[in-house]
Structure formats: C-alpha cells, structure tokens
C-alpha positions as CSV (number, residue, x, y, z in Angstrom):
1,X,0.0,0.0,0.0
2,X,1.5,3.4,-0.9
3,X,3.8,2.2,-3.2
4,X,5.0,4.0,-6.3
5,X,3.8,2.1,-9.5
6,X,6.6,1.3,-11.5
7,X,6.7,2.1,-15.6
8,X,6.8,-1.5,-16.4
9,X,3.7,-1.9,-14.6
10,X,1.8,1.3,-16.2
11,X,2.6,0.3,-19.5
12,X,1.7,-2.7,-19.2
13,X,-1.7,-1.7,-17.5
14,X,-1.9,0.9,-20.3
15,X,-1.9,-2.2,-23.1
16,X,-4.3,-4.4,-21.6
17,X,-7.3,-1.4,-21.5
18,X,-6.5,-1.4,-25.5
19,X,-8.9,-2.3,-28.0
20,X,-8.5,-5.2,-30.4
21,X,-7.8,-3.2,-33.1
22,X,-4.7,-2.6,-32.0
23,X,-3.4,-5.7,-31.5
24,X,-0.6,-5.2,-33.8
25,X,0.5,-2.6,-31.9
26,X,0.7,-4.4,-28.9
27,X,2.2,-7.3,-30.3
28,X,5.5,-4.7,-31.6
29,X,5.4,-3.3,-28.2
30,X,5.6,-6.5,-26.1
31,X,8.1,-7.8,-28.2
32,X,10.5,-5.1,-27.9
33,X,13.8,-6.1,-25.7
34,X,13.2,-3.2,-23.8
35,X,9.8,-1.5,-22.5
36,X,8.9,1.9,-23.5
37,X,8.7,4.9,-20.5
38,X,5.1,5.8,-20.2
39,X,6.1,9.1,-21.8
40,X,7.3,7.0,-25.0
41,X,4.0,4.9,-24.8
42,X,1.7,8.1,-24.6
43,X,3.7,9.1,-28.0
44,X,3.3,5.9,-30.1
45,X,0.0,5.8,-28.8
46,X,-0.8,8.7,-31.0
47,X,0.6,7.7,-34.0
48,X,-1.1,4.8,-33.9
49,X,-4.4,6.7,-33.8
50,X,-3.0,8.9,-36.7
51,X,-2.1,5.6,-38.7
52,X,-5.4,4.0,-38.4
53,X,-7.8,7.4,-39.1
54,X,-5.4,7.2,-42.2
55,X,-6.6,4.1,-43.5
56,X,-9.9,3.9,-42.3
57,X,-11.2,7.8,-42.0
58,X,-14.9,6.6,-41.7
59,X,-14.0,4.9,-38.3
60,X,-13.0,7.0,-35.8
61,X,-9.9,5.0,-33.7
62,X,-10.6,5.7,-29.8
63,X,-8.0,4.9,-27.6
64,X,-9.7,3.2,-24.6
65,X,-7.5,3.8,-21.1
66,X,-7.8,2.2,-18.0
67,X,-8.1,4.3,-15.2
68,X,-5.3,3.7,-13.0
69,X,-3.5,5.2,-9.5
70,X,-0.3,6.4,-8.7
71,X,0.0,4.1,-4.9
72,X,-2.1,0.6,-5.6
73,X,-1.7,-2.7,-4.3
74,X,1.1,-4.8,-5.3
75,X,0.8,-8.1,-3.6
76,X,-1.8,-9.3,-5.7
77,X,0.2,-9.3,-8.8
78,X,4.1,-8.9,-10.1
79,X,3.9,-6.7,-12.9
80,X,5.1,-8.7,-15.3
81,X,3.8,-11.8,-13.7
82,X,4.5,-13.7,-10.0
83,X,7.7,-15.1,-11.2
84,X,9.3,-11.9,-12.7
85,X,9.4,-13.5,-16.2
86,X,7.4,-12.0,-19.4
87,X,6.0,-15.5,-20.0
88,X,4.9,-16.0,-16.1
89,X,0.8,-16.6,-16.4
90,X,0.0,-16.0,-12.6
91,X,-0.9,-12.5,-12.4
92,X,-4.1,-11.3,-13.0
93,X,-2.9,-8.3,-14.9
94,X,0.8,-9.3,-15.5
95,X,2.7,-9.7,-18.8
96,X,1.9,-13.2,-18.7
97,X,-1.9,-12.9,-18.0
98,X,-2.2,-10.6,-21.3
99,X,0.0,-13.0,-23.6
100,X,-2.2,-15.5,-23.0
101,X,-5.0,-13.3,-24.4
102,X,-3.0,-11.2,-27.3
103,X,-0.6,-14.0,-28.0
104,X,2.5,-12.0,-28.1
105,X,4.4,-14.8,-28.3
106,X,3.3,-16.0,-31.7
107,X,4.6,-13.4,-33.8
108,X,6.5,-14.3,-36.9
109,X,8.4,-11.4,-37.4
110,X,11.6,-11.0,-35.2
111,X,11.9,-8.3,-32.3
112,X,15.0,-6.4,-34.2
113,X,12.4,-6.6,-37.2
114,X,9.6,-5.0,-35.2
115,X,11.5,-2.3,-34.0
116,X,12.6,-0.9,-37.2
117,X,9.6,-1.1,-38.6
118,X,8.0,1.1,-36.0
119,X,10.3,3.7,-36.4
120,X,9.8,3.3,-39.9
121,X,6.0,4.1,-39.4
122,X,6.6,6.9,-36.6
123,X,5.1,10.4,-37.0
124,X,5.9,13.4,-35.4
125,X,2.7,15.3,-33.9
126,X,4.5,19.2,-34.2
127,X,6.1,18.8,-37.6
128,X,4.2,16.0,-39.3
129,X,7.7,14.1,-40.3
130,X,8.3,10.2,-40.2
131,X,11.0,8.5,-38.3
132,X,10.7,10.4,-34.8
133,X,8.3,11.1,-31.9
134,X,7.1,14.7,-30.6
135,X,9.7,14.5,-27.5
136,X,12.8,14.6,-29.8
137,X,11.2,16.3,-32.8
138,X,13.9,18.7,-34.5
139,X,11.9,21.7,-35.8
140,X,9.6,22.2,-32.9
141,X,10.2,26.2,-33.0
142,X,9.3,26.3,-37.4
143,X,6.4,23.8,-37.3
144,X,3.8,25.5,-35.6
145,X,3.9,28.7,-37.8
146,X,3.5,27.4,-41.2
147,X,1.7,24.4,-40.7
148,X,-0.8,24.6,-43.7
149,X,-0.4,25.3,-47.4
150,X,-3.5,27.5,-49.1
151,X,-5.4,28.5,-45.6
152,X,-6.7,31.1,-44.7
153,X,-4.4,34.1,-45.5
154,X,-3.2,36.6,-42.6
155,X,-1.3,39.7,-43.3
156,X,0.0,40.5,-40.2
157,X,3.5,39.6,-39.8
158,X,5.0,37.3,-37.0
159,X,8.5,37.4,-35.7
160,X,9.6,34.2,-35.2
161,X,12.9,33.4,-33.9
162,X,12.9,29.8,-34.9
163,X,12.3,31.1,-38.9
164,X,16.0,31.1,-40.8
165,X,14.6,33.6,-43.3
166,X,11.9,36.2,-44.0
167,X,8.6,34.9,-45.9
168,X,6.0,36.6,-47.2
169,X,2.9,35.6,-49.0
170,X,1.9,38.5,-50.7
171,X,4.6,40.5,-53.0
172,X,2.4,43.8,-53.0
173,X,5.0,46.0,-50.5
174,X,8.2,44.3,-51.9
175,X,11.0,46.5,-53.3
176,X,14.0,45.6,-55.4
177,X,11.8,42.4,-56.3
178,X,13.3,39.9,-58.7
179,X,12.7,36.1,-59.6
180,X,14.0,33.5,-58.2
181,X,15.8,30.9,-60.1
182,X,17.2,28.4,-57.8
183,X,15.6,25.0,-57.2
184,X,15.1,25.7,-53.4
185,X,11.7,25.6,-51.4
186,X,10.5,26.7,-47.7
187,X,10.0,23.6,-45.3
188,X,6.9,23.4,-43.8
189,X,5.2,21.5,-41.1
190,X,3.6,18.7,-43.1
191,X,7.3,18.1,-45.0
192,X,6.4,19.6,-47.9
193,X,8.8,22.5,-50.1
194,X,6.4,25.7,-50.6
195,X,8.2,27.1,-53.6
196,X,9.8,30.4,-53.8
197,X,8.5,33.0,-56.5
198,X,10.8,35.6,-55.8
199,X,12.7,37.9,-53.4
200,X,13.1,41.1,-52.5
201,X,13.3,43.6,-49.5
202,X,10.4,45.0,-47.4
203,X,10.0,48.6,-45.1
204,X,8.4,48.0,-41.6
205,X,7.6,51.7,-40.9
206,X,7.6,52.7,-37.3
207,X,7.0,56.1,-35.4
208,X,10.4,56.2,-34.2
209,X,12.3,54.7,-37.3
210,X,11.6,52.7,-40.7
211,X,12.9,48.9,-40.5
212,X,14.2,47.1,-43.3
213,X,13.9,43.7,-44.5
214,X,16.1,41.9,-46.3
215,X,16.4,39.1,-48.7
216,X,12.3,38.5,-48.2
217,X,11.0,35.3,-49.9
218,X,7.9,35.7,-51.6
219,X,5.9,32.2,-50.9
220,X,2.5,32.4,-52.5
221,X,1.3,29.3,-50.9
222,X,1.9,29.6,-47.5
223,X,-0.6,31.4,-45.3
224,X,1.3,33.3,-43.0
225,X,4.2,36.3,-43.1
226,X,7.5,35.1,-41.2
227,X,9.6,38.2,-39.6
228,X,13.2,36.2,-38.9
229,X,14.5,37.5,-35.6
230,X,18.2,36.6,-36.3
231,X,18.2,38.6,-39.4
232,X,15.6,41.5,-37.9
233,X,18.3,42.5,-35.3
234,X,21.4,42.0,-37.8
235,X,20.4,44.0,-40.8
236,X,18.8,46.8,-38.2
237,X,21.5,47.1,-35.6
238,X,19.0,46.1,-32.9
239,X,18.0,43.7,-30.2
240,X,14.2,42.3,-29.5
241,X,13.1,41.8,-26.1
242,X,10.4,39.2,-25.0
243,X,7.6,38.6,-22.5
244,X,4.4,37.6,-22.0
245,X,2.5,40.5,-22.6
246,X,4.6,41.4,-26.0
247,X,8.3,42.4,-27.2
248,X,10.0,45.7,-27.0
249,X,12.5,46.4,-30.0
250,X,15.7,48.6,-28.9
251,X,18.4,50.2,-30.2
252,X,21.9,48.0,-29.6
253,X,24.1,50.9,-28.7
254,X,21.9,53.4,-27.4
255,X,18.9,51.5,-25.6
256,X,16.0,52.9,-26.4
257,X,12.7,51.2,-27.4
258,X,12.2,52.0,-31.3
259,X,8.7,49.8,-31.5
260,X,6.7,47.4,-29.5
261,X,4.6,44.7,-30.6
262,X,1.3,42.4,-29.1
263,X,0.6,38.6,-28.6
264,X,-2.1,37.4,-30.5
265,X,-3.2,33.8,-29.8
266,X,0.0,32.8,-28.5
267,X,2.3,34.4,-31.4
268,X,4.2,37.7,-31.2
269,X,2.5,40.3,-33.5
270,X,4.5,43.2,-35.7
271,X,1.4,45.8,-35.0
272,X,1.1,48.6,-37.8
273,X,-1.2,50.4,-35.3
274,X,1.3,53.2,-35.3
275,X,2.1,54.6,-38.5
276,X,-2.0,54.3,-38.4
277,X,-2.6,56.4,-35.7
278,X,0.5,59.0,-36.7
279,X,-1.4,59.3,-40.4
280,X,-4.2,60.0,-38.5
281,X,-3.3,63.1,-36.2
282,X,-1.6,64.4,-39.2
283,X,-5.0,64.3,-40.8
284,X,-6.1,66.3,-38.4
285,X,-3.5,68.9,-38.0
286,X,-3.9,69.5,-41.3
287,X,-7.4,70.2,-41.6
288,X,-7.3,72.6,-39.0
289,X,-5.8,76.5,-39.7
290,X,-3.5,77.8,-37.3
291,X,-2.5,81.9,-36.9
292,X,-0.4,83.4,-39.1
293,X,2.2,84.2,-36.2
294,X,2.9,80.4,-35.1
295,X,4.3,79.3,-38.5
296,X,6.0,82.8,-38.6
297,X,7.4,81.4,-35.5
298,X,7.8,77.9,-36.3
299,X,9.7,78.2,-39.4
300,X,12.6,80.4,-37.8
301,X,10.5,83.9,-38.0
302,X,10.6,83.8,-41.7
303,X,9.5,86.8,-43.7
304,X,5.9,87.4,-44.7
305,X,6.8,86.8,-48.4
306,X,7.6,83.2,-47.7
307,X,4.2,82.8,-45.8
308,X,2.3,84.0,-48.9
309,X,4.0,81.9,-50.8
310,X,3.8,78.3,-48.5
311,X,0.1,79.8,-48.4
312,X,-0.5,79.7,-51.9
313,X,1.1,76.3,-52.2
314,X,-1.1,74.9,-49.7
315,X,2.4,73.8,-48.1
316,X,0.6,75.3,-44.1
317,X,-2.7,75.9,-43.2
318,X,-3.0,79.3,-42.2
319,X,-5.8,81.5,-41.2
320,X,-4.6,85.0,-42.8
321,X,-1.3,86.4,-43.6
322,X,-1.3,89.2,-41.7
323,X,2.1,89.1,-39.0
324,X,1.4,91.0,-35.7
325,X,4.2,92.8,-34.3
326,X,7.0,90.6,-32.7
327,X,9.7,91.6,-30.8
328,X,12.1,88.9,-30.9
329,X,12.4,89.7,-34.7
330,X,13.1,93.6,-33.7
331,X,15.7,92.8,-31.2
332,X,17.4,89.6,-32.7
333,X,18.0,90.9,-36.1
334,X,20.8,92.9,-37.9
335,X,19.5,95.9,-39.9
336,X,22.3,97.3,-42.6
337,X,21.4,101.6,-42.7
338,X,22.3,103.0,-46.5
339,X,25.5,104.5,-47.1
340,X,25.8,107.0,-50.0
341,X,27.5,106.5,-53.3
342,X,31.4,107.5,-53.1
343,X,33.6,108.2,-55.9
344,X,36.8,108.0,-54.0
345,X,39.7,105.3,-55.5
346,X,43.1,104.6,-53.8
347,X,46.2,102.4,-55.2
348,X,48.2,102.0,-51.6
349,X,46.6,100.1,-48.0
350,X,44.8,102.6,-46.2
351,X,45.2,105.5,-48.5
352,X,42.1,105.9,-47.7
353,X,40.5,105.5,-44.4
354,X,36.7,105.1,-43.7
355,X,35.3,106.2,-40.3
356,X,32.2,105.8,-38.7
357,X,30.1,107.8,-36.3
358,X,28.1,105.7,-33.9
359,X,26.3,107.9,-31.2
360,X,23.4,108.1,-29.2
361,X,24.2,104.2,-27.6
362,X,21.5,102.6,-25.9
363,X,23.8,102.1,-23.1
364,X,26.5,103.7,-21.9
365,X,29.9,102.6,-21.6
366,X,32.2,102.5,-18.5
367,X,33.7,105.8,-19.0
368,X,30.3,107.1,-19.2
369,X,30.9,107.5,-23.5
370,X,27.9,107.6,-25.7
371,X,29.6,108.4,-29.4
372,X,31.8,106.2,-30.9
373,X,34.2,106.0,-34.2
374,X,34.4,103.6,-36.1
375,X,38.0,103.3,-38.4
C-alpha cells in the first residue's frame, strides 16, 4: 500500500485497456527487448491513432485507457507476472496474463524486425515528419507557424525566432523584387517545399524609425508572413526583447525602445497600429488653420513673403497672412542703414581711411561714452 507504481507496470496496465484493433500494436510493443517509458507509450499511442484514421477515416480510432493510481496494491500481482518472467501466467494483470490473451508470443516477425519497422512508421505530432516522436522532434520552434499550405491568408507579420529567413505571402510591399531561379523551397510542417516566386526587401515603418527587410522570400502558398529574428536584429542594428504580454525592439548601442509589438493567440505580433494612428493626427492637423504668427514662429521667423508663398502652395494651413508685431524679430535681427554713393579710388593700404560715427548708444559705456568711431 503506498507504493509508487513502476513504468513496467503502467505500461503494461496501459496495453491491456486497449482495443483489439490494436493488437498489432501491442504485439511490436511486447516484443521489444526493452519496455517503453510511459512518456514514449503516450507518444506511439498517438501515431497509432493517426495511422489507423489514415486508412480507415470513416471509423474513428478511440483509444480506450484504464483508469489507474499512482499508490495501488502490489501483492496481488508482479507486474510482469509472479515469477518476474514475461512469459509468467499468474498475475491477474501481468505480462503473462495478457500473452495469453493477445498472443504476443506467436509473432512471426523478429523483435530487431519489429522495431525498425516502428520507427519506420513513426510520425511526429509538431512537424508531421516520419522516423521520430514529438519528444525529440527537431523543428519544434518552425512547425507550428507554417503548418498549412493555401489557408486562410493573414497579413500580419510574425517574428519568429525559430524562422532562418523572412517569408512573405503577398509581393504587394516588396521592393527591389526579382525572380528567383534556384531550385530551393521553404520547409513546412507537413514536409512539404512551398516554392519560392521571388525575393526582394520590405520597409516595416515605425513612429520612431523605418525597418528594413532583407532578402524576403515571396511564398504564394503559404498562409502566414515570417519576420526572422536573427536577421531582424542583424540588418537593423538592434536587439528584440520578449515577455508575456509582447516584445520591445531597442536600439543595440543606445537602448531605447524604437517599437513594441502584441501577442495574439499565443504568437508575437509586428502591430502597424502606429504609423496608423501617426497618419491619422496628421490628418487632423492638417485640416485645422493655425494663426499666421505660429508658423511665422515655427519656421525660424521667416519673412511674410515666404508665408504668402507656402500659403498659396497649400504647403501650411494658415488663417490670414497678416504678421502681428514681434519683438524677438526687432531685437534679434541685424539691420544694414544706407550708405551713399562714393567716388573715392586709392592704389596704396589705407590711403584711404573710412570712419564711422556711432552715437546716441543705448547704453553707456564704463567711462560714461555715448559716441563712438568707427575706423
């Protein structure tokens, strides 16, 4: 009583709630030199199921389990039979009890035979290839983004950080686009090469800063865009920062965050929400006609000549051109006074001399001076 059940012992419990439909199943399993973990069990069990909706779709395969406890009895039966053995027929649910029943015994094939034929016939849940389970599956991190070929098209764009390359579906906002001509296709989950129309580069515009894409594969048939991390931050200069709630592109060298993106049903999402909403307010600024004295101040108090003219050009909404007074222009600015036409020449350096009278000063100086002359 309280007593951990062994794997043996679930596995085997596992096999005799089974169906007789698979028997074959049972029969390569039993026959195995070495028991599968429960784990492994859980995992062939699966492809099993997928193997037989395969070859009969019109009847669905159910997997009937046992229920079963972690702490159970053990002193009514050995596992694998009262005398430890695989062949021992004394336990009510041992190996032994359920040869008897299966025959496991009686296959003609060879155990080494059996097992290469199951991993033969083994199909990855995530990725959809042959030859290995879900546990060690390879391209966990690629399958579950571009499962399916022709579905439902979604123009939102994904980073990925499992994707080797950008792909796009649509070639409408690709620049520098040319064909492709090698041979090469795009792995997908179901093992399949999407092919590749053509490639080309792609703006992600931002409020902060415009992003660029490089080397994009065009992929008509696949159903969503692919925005490759490794490449993002290389060909930017910029590192992506994950959580929960979303990521936060940054600047490598400086730090700050250039653009944040969303989740969306468990996937990172490159939002264009942005440059939407910054189209927007200048929409609005726009339709709305400001005094005449801001843009005069705006544009580095330019003359009213050039407000006519950006006026007339539609280049600034403006109310009227009429300037009121301003003082910064009054006390900021140079003005140059006429000087009168001279007919004097000289040949030598300062044959001539020109002198200036500057009086009435604003302020006066420290010896209490007012006029000046200027040589």
């Amino acid at each position: 009583v309280n007593e951990i059940v062994s794997n043996s012992d679930l596995v085997l419990h596992t096999l005799n709630g089974l169906s007789s439909e698979y028997e074959s199943f049972i029969t390569t399993v039993t026959m195995s030199k070495i028991l599968p973990t429960f784990s492994e069990l859980h995992d062939l069990l699966l492809n099993q199921v997928h193997k037989l909706r395969l070859l009969a779709p019109t009847i669905p395969a159910q997997v009937e389990f046992s229920a079963t406890a972690f702490f159970t009895q053990r002193g009514g039966y050995g596992g694998r039979g009262n005398s430890g053995s695989r062949g021992a027929n004394s336990g009510r649910n041992g190996r032994g009890s359920r040869s008897r029943e299966r025959n496991f015994y009686h296959a003609g094939r060879s155990t080494q035979g059996q097992k290469n034929s199951e991993n033969q016939h083994v199909i990855c849940q995530f990725c959809g290839c042959r030859n290995h389970t879900a546990r060690t599956c390879y391209d966990i991190p690629k399958a579950f983004m571009v499962m399916a070929l022709n579905g439902g098209r979604d123009n939102a764009r994904y980073p990925d950080s499992g994707a080797t390359h950008h792909v796009t579906h649509s070639d409408d906002s690709m620049e520098d686009k040319v064909d492709y001509q090698g041979g090469e296709g795009v792995l997908v989950g179901n093992c399949t090469k999407a092919p590749i129309s053509h490639i080309g580069n792609i703006f992600l515009n931002s409020i902060s800063r415009s992003f660029r894409l490089k080397n994009v594969m065009h992929v008509p048939t696949i159903s969503q865009n692919l925005i490759s991390i490794s490449r993002f931050t290389k060909d930017n200069n910029c590192s992506v920062e994950v959580d929960d709630n979303g990521f936060v592109v940054r600047d490598s060298q400086t730090g700050p965050a250039l653009h944040k993106g969303k989740t969306k049903d468990g996937l990172y999402l490159w939002a264009d929400e942005d440059r939407k909403e910054s189209k927007r307010t200048l929409i609005v600024q726009r339709s709305r006609n400001l005094p005449a004295n801001l843009w005069h101040q705006r544009l580095g108090h330019s003359h009213l000549k050039t407000l006519d003219l950006l006026k007339k050009n539609n280049y600034v909404p403006l109310d009227d051109s009429k300037l009121d007074f301003c003082s910064s222009c009054v006390l900021a600015k140079m003005h140059r006074l006429p000087f009168s036409f001279s007919l004097s020449n000289s040949i030598h350096p300062f044959q001539l001399l020109h002198a200036d009278l500057w009086r009435a000063a604003p302020m006066c100086s420290r010896e209490g001076y007012k006029y000046y002359l200027l040589i």
